[in-house]
C-alpha positions as CSV (number, residue, x, y, z in Angstrom):
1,X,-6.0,73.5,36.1
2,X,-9.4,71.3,35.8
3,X,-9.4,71.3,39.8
4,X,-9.2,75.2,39.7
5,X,-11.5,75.3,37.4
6,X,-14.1,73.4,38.2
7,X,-14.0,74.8,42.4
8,X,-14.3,78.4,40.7
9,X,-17.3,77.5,38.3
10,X,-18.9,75.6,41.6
11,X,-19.0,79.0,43.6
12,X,-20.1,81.1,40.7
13,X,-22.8,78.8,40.6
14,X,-23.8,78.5,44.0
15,X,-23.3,82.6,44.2
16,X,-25.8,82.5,40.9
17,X,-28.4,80.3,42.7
18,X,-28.3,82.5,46.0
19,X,-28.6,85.6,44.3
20,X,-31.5,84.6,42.1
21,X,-33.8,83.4,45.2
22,X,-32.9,86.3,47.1
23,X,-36.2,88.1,47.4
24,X,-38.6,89.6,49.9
25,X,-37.0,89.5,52.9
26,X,-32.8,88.6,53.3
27,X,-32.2,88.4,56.9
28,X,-33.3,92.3,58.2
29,X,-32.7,93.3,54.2
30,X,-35.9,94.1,52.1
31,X,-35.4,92.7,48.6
32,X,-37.1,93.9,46.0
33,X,-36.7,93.5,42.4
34,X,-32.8,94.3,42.3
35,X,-33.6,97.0,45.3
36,X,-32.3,96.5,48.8
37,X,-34.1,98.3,51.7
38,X,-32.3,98.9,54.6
39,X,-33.2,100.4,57.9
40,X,-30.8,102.9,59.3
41,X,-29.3,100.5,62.0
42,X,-26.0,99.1,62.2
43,X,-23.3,99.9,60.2
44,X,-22.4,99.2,56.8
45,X,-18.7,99.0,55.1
46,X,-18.6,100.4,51.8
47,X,-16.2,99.3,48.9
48,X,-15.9,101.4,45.9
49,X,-14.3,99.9,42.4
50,X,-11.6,97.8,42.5
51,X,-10.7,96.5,38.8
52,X,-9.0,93.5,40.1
53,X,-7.1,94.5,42.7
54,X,-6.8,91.9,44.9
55,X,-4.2,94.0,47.2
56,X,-6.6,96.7,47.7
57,X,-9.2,94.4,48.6
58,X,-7.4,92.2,50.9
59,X,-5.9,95.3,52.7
60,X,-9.5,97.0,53.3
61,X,-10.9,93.3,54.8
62,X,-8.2,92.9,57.1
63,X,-7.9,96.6,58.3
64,X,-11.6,96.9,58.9
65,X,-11.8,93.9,60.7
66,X,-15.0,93.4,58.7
67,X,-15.1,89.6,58.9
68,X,-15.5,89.2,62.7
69,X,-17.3,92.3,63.1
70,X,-20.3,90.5,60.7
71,X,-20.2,87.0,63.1
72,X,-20.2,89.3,66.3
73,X,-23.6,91.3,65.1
74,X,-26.2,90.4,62.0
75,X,-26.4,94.0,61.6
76,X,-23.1,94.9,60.1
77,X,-23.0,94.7,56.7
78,X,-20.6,95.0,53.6
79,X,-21.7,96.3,50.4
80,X,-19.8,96.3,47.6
81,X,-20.9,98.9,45.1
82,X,-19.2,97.6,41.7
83,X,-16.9,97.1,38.9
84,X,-15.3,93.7,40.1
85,X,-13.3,93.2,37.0
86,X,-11.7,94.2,34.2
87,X,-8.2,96.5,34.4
88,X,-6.5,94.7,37.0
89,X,-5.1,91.3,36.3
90,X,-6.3,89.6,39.5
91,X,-9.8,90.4,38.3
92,X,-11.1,86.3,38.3
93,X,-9.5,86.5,42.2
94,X,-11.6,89.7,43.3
95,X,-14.6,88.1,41.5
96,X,-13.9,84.9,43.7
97,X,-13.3,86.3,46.8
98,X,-16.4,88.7,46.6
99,X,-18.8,86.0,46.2
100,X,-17.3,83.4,48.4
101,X,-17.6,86.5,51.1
102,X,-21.7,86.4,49.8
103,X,-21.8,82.9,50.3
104,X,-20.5,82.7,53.5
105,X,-22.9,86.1,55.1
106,X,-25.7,85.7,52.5
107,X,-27.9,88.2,54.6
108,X,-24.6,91.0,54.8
109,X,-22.7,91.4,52.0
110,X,-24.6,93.1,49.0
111,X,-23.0,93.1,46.1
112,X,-24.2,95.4,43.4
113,X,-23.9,95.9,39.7
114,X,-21.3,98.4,38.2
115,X,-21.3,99.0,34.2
116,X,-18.1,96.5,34.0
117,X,-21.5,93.7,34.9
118,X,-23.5,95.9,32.3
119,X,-25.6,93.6,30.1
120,X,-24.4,93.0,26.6
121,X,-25.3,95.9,25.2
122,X,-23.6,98.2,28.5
123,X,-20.3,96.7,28.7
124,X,-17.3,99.0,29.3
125,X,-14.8,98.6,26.6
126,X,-12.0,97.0,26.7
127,X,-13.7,94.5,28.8
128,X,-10.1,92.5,30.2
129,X,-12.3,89.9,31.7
130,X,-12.3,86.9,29.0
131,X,-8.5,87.1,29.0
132,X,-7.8,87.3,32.3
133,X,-9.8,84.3,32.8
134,X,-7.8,82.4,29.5
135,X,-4.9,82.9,31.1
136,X,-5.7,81.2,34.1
137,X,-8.2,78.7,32.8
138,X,-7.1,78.1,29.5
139,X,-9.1,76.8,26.9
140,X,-12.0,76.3,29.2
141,X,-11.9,79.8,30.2
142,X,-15.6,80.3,28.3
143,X,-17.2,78.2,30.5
144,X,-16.3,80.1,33.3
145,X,-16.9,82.9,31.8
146,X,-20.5,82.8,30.6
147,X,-21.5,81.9,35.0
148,X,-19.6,84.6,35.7
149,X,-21.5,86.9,33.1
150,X,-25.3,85.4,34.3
151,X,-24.0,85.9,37.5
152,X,-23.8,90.1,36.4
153,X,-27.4,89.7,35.2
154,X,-28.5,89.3,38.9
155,X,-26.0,92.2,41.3
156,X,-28.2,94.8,42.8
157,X,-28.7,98.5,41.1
158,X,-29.2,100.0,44.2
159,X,-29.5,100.3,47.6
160,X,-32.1,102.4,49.9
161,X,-31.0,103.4,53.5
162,X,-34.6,105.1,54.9
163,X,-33.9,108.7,55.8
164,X,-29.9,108.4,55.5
165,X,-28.6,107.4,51.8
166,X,-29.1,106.0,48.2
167,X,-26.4,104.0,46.5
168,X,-25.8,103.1,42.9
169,X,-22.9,102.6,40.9
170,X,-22.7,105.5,38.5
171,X,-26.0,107.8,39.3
172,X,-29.5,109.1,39.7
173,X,-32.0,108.6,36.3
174,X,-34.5,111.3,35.9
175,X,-36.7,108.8,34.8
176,X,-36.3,106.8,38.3
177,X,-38.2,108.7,41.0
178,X,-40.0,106.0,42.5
179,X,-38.8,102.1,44.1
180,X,-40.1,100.0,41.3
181,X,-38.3,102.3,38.6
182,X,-34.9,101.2,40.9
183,X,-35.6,98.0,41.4
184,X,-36.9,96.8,38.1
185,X,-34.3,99.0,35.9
186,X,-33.2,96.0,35.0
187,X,-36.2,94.2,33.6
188,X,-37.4,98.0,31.5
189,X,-34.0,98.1,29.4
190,X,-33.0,99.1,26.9
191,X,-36.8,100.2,27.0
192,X,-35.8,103.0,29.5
193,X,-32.1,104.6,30.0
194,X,-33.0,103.9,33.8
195,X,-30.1,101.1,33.7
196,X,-27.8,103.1,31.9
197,X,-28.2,106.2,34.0
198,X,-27.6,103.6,37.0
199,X,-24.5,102.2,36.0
200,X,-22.4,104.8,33.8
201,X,-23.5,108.7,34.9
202,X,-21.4,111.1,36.5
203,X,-22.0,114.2,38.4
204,X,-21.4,117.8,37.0
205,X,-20.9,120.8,39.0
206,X,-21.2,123.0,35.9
207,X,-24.6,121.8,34.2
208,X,-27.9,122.4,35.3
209,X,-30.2,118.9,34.0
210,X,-28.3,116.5,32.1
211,X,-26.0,116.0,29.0
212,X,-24.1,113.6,26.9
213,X,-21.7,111.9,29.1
214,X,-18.0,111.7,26.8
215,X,-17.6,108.0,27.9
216,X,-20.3,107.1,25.5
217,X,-23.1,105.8,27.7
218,X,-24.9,107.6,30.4
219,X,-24.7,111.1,30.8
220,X,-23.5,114.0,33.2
221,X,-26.0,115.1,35.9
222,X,-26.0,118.3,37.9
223,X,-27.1,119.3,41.2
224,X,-30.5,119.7,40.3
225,X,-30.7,116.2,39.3
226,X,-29.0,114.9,42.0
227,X,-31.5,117.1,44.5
228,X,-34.8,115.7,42.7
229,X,-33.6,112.2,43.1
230,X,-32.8,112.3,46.6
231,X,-35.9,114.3,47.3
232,X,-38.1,111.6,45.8
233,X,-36.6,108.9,48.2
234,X,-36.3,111.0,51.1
235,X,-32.6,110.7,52.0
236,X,-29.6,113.5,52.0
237,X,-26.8,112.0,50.1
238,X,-26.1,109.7,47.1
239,X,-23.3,107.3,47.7
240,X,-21.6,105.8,45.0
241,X,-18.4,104.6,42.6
242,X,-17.8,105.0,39.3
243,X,-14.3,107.4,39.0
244,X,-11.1,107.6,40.1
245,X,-10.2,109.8,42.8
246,X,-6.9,111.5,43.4
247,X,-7.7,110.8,46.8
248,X,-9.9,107.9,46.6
249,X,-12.9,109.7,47.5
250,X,-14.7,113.4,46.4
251,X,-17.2,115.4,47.1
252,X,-19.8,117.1,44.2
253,X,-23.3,118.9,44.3
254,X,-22.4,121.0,47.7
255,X,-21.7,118.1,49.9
256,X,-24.9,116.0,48.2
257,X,-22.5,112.9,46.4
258,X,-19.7,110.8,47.5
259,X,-17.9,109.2,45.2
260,X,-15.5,106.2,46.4
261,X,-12.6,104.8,44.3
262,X,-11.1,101.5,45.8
263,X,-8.5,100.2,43.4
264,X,-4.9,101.8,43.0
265,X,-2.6,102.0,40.4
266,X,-2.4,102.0,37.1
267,X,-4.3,102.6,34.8
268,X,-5.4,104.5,37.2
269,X,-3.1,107.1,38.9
270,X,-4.9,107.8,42.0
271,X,-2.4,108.4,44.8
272,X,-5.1,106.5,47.0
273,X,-7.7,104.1,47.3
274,X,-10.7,104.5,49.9
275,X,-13.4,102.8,51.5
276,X,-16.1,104.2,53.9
277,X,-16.6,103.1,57.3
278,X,-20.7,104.0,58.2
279,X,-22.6,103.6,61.5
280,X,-26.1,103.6,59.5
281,X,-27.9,105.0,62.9
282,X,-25.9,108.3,62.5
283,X,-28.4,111.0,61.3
284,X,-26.8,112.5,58.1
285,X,-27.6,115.9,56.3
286,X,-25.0,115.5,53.2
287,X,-22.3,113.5,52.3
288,X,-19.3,115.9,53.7
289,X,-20.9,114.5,56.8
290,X,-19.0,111.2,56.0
291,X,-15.9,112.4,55.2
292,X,-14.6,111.7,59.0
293,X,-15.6,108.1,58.2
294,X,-13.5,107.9,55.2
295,X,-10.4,105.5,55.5
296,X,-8.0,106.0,52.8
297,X,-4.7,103.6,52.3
């Protein structure tokens, strides 16, 4: 048990350490605030929530063949869009196996920030996280879990592919229109709902502007929203997490939003998880566009 322990809390720490000195320039990634840049070359695997499941996780890695596709070319890349933990049991697992996949392609794998990393005040409830980790740590499970929690302080909020995509974990703020309202959404809360848009909206098809969102936090968007945003960054479709899917994926705002869903059963009754599969070169009008690129399981 102290062996486990103490090998988990060293690569939460290392994966702390990285993260925090990650700036400027990360390999061909632009880093800026809690922004990545990227240019629209290569291609880019892209995980949706997984909520400790391990299964799910381990299937998409091995089915993509993602690991030797990053050591054959610096340009593929593997983002990870949020919502580690929390709901599955094997949610200290995922949370390991994520970052020892950032430590090992430091300048590939992005991993960014979904509201189960929210800061204290943005945490889903019932967070799972502090038991799963007593029952496998024991009583030592707070040590490991207060790295794990400064480790959620420093995920990305978003990611910027020029002329193709923006990605977040929930959705577009009306507030966030230029980069340094992405990138330093962390640093402006709870002085701006920037943050909160980021990690807990949802899209609407049948409101104009924005509402109350019924989970609480965040707030439904509609198309308009969705079409302001994306014009002010220049790209054509918003990528991003956040819901279950039936099918692991859908489609809102006439083609403009993928959502992905990665983790299957329950609580969640999704008959499929879902990853995407995206040559970043591939000139893109909406998200429908991806749909071929879609694998579900």
């Amino acid at each position: 048990m102290e062996v486990r322990l103490a090998a988990y809390d060293r690569i939460v720490k290392d994966a702390v350490q990285l993260l925090r000195n990650e700036n400027g320039k990360v390999g061909s990634l632009k880093v800026i605030g809690r922004l990545i840049e990227m240019k629209p070359v290569g291609d880019a695997l892209i995980i949706g929530d997984l909520h400790g499941d391990l299964e799910s996780l381990v299937h998409i890695l091995q089915e993509s063949n993602i690991f030797q596709r990053m050591e054959r070319s610096e340009s593929t890349y593997l983002i990870f869009l949020g919502d580690y933990g929390d709901r599955g049991s094997l949610s200290p697992e995922v949370i390991c196996t994520v970052l020892k996949l950032k430590l090992y392609f430091p300048a590939q794998v992005v991993l960014m920030r979904g509201n189960h990393e929210g800061p204290k005040d943005l945490l889903a409830y019932p967070h799972d996280l502090p038991v799963q980790l007593q029952n496998k740590f024991g009583r030592k499970w707070t040590e490991a879990y207060d790295k794990v929690f400064e480790m959620f302080q420093h995920l990305y909020t978003s990611v910027l592919v020029e002329d193709r995509c923006l990605m977040v974990h929930g959705g577009p703020s009306e507030q966030a229109l230029t980069i340094d309202d992405l990138a330093y959404a962390h640093k402006n809360h709870p002085r701006t709902e920037v943050l909160q848009d980021i990690l807990w909206s949802d899209p609407s098809d049948s409101i104009e502007g924005t509402c109350p969102s019924p989970r609480g936090a965040g707030k439904l968007f509609g198309k308009d929203v969705t079409l302001k945003v994306l014009n002010a960054f220049k790209v054509h479709a918003l990528i991003r997490s956040h819901e279950s899917c039936g099918e692991g994926f859908k489609i809102d705002h006439d083609g403009k939003v993928l959502t992905l869903f990665s983790r299957k059963g329950p609580p969640y009754f999704n008959n499929h998880g879902a990853y995407l599969d995206l040559k970043l070169s591939e000139r893109i009008r909406n998200a429908e566009q991806l749909v071929p690129h879609i694998h579900k399981f």
